[in-house]
C-alpha positions as CSV (number, residue, x, y, z in Angstrom):
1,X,-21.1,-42.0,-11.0
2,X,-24.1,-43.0,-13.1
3,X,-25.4,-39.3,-12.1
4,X,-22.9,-37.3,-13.4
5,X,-22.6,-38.8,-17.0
6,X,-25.6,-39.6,-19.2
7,X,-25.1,-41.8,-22.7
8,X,-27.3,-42.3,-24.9
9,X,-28.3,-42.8,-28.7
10,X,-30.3,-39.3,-31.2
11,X,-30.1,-38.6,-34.5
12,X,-26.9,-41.5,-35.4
13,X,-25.2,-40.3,-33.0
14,X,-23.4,-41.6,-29.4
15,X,-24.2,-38.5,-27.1
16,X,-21.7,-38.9,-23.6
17,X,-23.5,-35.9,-21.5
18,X,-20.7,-35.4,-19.0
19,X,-22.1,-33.3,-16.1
20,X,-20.6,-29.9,-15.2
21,X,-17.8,-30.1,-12.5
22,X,-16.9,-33.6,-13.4
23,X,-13.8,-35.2,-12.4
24,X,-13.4,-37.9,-15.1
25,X,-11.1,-40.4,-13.6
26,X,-10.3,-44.0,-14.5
27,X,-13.6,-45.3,-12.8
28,X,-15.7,-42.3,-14.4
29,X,-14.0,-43.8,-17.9
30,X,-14.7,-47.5,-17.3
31,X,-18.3,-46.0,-16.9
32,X,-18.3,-44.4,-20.2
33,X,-17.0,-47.5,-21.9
34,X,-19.2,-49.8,-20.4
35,X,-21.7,-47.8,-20.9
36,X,-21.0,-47.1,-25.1
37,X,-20.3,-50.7,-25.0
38,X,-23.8,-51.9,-24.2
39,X,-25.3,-49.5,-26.7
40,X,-22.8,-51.2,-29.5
41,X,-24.1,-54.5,-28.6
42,X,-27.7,-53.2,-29.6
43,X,-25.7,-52.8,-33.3
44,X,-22.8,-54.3,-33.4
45,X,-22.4,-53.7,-37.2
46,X,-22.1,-50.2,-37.0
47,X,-19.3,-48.2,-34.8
48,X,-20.2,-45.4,-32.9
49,X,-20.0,-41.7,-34.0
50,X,-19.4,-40.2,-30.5
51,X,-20.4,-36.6,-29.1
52,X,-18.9,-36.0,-25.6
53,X,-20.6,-32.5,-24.2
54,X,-19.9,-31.5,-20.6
55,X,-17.5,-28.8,-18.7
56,X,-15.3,-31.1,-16.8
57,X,-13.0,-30.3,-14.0
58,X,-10.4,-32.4,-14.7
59,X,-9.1,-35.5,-16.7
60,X,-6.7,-38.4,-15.2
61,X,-4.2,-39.3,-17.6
62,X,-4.9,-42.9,-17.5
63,X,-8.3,-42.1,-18.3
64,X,-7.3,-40.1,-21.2
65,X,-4.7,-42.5,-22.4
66,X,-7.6,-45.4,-21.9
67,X,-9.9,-43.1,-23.7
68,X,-7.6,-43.2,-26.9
69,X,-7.1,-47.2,-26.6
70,X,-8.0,-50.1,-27.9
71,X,-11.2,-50.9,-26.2
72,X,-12.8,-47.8,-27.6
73,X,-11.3,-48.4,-30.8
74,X,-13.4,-51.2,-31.5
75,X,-16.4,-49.5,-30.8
76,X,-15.9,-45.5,-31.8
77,X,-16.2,-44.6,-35.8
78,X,-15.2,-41.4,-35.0
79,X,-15.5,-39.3,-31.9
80,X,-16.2,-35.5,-31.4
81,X,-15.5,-33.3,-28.3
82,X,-17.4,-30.2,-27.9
83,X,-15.1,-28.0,-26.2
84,X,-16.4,-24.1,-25.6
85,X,-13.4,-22.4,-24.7
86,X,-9.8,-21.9,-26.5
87,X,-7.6,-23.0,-24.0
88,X,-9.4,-26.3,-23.1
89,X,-9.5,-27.1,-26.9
90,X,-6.1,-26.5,-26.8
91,X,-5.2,-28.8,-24.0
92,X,-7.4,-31.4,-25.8
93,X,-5.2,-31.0,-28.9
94,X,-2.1,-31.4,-26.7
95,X,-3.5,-34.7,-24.8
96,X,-4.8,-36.0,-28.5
97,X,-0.9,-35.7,-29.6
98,X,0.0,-37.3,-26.4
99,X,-2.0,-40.4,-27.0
100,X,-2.5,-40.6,-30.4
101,X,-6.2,-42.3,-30.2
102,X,-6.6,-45.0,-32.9
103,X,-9.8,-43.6,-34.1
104,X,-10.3,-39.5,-35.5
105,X,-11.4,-37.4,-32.7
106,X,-12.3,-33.6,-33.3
107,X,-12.6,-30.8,-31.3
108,X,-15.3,-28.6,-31.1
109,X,-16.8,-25.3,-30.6
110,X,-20.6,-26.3,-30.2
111,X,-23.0,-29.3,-30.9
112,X,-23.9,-28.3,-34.4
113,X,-20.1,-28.2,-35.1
114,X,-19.5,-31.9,-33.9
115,X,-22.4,-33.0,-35.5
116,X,-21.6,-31.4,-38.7
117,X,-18.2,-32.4,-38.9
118,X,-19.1,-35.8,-37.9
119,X,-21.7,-36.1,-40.7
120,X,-19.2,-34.9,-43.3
121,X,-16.2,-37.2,-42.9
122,X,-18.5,-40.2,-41.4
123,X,-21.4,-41.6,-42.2
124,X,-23.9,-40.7,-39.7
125,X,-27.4,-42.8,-41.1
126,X,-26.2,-45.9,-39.0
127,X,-27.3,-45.6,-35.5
């Protein structure tokens, strides 16, 4: 698992680098968590602006609905998808009304995007 996703801290910002072809499944999202969760604990004053890049090959509901929850809530700021492709971004959008994550999310087209848009509605000096 530790292979296929990558998390780390540049430029104030959470990066989740999700390998190409990943299934993310409840055990791939535990990962993530525990993973962002031991990067908070470095700053614990400061919730995460997170940047999840990576062509997955599918998402488990629980995992998504866990994604959206309260144990990312007390750790995400705000959290931006970078989503090439319309038809993925717009099965995000469905799954993000499904859920209803307790934190803003936003899809986007590219990196620059995400991090723009994360630097505009949150501050982004923190990390």
């Amino acid at each position: 698992m530790s292979a296929a996703i990558r998390i780390y801290q540049e430029d104030g910002f959470t990066m989740v680098d999700i390998k190409d072809g990943t299934i993310v499944d409840m055990a791939q999202e535990l990962s993530i968590y525990r993973q962002r969760q031991a990067l908070f604990n470095q700053h614990p004053q400061h919730k995460q602006l997170a940047i999840y890049v990576g062509r997955i090959d599918g998402l488990d509901f629980s995992a998504s609905r866990y994604a959206c929850g309260d144990d990312f809530a007390a750790i995400t700021e705000a959290k931006a998808m970078v989503l090439d492709n319309t038809l993925n971004r717009t099965f995000a959008n469905i799954m993000l009304k499904m859920n209803r994550p307790a934190f803003p999310v936003y899809i986007c087209a590219s990196l620059q995007q995400a991090r723009q848009r994360l630097s505009q509605h949150h501050n982004a000096e923190h990390a």
